[in-house]
LUMGU-146271 format. One record per residue (C-alpha): residue number from 1; residue in three letters; chain; x, y, z. Coordinates in steps of 0.2 Angstrom, whole numbers. Last residue first. Layout:
// residues N
PT   seq   type   mol      px      py      pz
PT   NUM    ala     A       X       Y       Z
...
END
This chain:
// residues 95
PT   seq   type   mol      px      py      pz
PT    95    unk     A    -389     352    -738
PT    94    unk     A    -391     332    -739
PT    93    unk     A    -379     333    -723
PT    92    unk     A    -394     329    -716
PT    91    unk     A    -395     345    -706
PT    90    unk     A    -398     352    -723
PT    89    unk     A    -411     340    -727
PT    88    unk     A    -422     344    -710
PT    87    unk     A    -419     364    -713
PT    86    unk     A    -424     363    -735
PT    85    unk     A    -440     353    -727
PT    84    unk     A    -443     365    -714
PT    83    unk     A    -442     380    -725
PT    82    unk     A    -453     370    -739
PT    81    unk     A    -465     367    -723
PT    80    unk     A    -475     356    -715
PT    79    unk     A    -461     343    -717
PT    78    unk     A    -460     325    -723
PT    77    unk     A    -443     320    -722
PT    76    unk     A    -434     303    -731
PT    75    unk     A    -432     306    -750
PT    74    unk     A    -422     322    -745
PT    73    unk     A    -429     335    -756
PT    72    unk     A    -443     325    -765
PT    71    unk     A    -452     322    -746
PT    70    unk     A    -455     339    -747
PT    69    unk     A    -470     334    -758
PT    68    unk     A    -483     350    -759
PT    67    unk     A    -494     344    -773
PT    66    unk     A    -491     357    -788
PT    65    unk     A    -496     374    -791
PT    64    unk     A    -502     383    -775
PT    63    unk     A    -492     375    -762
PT    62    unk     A    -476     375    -773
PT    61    unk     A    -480     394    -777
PT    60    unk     A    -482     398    -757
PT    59    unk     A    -466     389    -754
PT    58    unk     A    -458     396    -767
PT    57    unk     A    -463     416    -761
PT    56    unk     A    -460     410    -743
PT    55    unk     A    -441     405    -749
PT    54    unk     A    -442     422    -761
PT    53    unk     A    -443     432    -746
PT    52    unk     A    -432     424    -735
PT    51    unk     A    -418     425    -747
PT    50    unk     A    -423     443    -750
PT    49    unk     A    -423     446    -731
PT    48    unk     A    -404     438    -731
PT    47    unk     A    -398     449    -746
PT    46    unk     A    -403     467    -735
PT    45    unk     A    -394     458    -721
PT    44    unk     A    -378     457    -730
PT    43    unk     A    -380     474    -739
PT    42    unk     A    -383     483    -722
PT    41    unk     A    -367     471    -714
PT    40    unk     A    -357     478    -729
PT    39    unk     A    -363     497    -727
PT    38    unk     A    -358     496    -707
PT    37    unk     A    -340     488    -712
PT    36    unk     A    -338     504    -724
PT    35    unk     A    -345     515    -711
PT    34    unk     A    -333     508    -698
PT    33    unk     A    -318     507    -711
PT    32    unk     A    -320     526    -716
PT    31    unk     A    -322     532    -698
PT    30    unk     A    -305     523    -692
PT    29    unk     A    -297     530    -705
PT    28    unk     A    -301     548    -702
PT    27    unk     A    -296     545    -688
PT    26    unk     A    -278     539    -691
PT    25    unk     A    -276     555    -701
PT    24    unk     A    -282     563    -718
PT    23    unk     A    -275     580    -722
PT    22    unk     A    -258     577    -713
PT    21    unk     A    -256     561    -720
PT    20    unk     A    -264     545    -719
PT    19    unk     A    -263     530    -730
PT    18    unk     A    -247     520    -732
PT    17    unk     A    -241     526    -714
PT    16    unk     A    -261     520    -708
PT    15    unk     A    -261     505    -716
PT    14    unk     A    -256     490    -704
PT    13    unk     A    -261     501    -687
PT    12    unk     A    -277     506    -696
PT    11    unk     A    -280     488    -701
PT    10    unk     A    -276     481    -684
PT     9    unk     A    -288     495    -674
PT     8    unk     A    -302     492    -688
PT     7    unk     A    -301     473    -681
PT     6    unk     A    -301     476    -665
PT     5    unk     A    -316     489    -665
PT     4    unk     A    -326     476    -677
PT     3    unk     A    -322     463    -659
PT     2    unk     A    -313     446    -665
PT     1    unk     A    -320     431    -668
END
């Protein structure tokens, strides 16, 4: 994978006679697509601790309300876990 800096050097390079002008030049570009990439990876990882929060929140549920079977996921793992139960069947290929 190529470096962030690489790849707002390409799209400025591609777009910039398309998008700058005396007003708003190649560094101007630069700056938008770094914040814009910056905001993405923020939304991404915002997404990833809500997964992780509602797998614990599950997890907590399915130990509180039923009997905890992990087994059910893959029909062959028993895991401490609901995390490491979901991780064993994924690395199944039952995923």
């Amino acid at each position: 994978m190529r470096a962030r800096e690489e790849q707002i050097e390409e799209m400025v390079q591609v777009n910039s006679a398309y998008l700058c002008h005396e007003d708003y030049t190649p560094d101007n570009l630069r700056m938008m697509l770094a914040a814009a990439i910056s905001e993405a990876e923020e939304r991404a990882r915002a997404e990833c601790a809500a997964d992780t929060r509602r797998l614990e929140w599950l997890g907590k549920m399915l130990k509180l309300n039923a009997p905890y079977q992990p087994a059910a996921i893959n029909g062959k793992y028993t895991a401490p876990t609901l995390r490491a139960a979901i991780d064993a069947a994924m690395e199944g290929g039952n995923g």
